[in-house]
Each structure stands twice: as structure tokens, then as C-alpha cells.
C-alpha positions in Angstrom: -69.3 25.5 16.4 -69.7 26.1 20.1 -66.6 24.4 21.5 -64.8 26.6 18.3 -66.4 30.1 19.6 -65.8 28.7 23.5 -62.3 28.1 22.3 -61.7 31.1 20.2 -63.2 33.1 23.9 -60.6 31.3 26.1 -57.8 32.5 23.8 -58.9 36.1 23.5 -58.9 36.1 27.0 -55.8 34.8 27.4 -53.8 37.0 25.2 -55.4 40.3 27.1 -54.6 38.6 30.4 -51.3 38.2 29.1 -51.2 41.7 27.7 -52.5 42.9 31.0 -49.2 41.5 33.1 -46.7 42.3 30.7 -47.8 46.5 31.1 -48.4 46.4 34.6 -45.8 49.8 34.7 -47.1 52.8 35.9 -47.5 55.8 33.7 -48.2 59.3 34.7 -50.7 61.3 32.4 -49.7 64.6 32.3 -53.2 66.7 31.7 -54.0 70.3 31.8 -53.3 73.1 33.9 -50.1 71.1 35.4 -52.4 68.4 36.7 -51.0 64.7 36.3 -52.1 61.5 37.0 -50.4 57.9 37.8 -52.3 54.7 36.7 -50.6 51.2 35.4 -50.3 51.5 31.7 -53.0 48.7 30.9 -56.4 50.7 32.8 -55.0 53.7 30.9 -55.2 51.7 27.8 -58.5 50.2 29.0 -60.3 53.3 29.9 -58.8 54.9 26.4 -60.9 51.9 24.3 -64.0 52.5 26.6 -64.1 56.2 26.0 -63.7 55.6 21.9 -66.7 52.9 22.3 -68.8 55.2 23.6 -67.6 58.2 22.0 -68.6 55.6 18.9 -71.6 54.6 19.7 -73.1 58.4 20.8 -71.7 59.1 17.5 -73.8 56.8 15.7 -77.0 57.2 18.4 -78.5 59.7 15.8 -78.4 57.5 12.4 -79.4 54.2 14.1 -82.7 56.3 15.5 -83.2 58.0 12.5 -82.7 54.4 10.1 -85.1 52.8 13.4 -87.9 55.3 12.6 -87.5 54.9 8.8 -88.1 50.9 9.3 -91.1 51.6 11.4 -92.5 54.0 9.3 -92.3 51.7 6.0 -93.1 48.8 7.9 -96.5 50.3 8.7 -97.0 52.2 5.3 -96.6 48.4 4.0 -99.4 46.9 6.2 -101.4 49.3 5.1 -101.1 48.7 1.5 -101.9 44.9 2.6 -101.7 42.1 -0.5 -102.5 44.1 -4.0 -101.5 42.8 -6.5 -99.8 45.2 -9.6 -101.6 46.0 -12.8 -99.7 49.1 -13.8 -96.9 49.4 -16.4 -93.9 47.0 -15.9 -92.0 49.0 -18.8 -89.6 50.6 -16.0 -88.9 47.6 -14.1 -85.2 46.5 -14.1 -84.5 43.6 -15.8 -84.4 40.4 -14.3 -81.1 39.0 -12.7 -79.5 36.0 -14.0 -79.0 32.9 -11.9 -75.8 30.8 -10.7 -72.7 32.6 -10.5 -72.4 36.3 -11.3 -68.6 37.4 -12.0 -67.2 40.7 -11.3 -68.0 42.9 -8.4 
């Protein structure tokens, strides 16, 4: 499995190397205000997919902090419940699952 991932590595790189010769052209980014800019097409295209990254992951900042401090919290409300044991009414409890193979979605 690691030769497989080592292997799968070397031809990811490969095919961005590749990519990365094939679009050495210059482009020129017109932004605002008349301002322009000349870069080769493939650090355009790089910096483009860093931005979105971490345009994605400040995005996301807030719900993985907020699921974080959910975890925490229920993992210490559950120490402090320790090992009791149930006694109450098992009336609501869902019924239980069937084993082997389950069909559908």
C-alpha cells in the first residue's frame, strides 16, 4: 500500500509538472482602476487554488470550532455521568437493527 500511495504521489506530480510547462505563457490580469498585471499562466492558476483553499477553510473555521467545543463539552458531560447503568423505561428505544446485509439506502 505504500509503494501504491508512493506511486500514485510520483504521478500526481508528474502530471502538474507537466501541466506547469505546457502553460508557461504569460497572461496579463487586467484588475481595477486600469491596473494590470503579467504572470505566467500556471502561478496565476496556482495562486487562484491557494486563495479558494483558504477562502475554504476560513469559511469553515467557525463550524469546525463550534462542532470542536460541542465534542469537548459531551465528552466531559459523559465522564461525569461515569458507568450507570439504565433502569428507566426502554418503551421509546428504537428497535433493534438487523444483522448481515441491509438493502436499500
Amino acid at each position: 500500500m505504500k509503494y501504491l500511495m508512493w506511486l500514485l504521489n510520483a504521478a500526481i506530480f508528474f502530471v502538474l509538472f507537466a501541466f506547469a510547462l505546457n502553460n508557461q505563457d504569460s497572461v496579463t490580469l487586467h484588475l481595477f482602476f486600469g491596473a494590470s498585471w503579467q504572470a505566467p499562466l500556471v502561478l496565476v492558476i496556482l495562486i487562484a487554488l491557494v486563495l479558494g483553499v483558504f477562502l475554504g477553510v476560513v469559511v469553515m473555521l467557525p463550524l469546525w470550532l463550534r462542532a470542536h467545543r460541542a465534542r469537548r463539552q459531551h465528552g466531559a458531560s459523559a465522564s461525569m455521568l461515569g458507568n450507570t447503568s439504565f433502569d428507566g423505561d426502554t418503551s421509546l428505544m428504537p428497535p433493534p437493527t438487523p444483522h448481515g446485509r441491509r438493502h436499500g439506502l
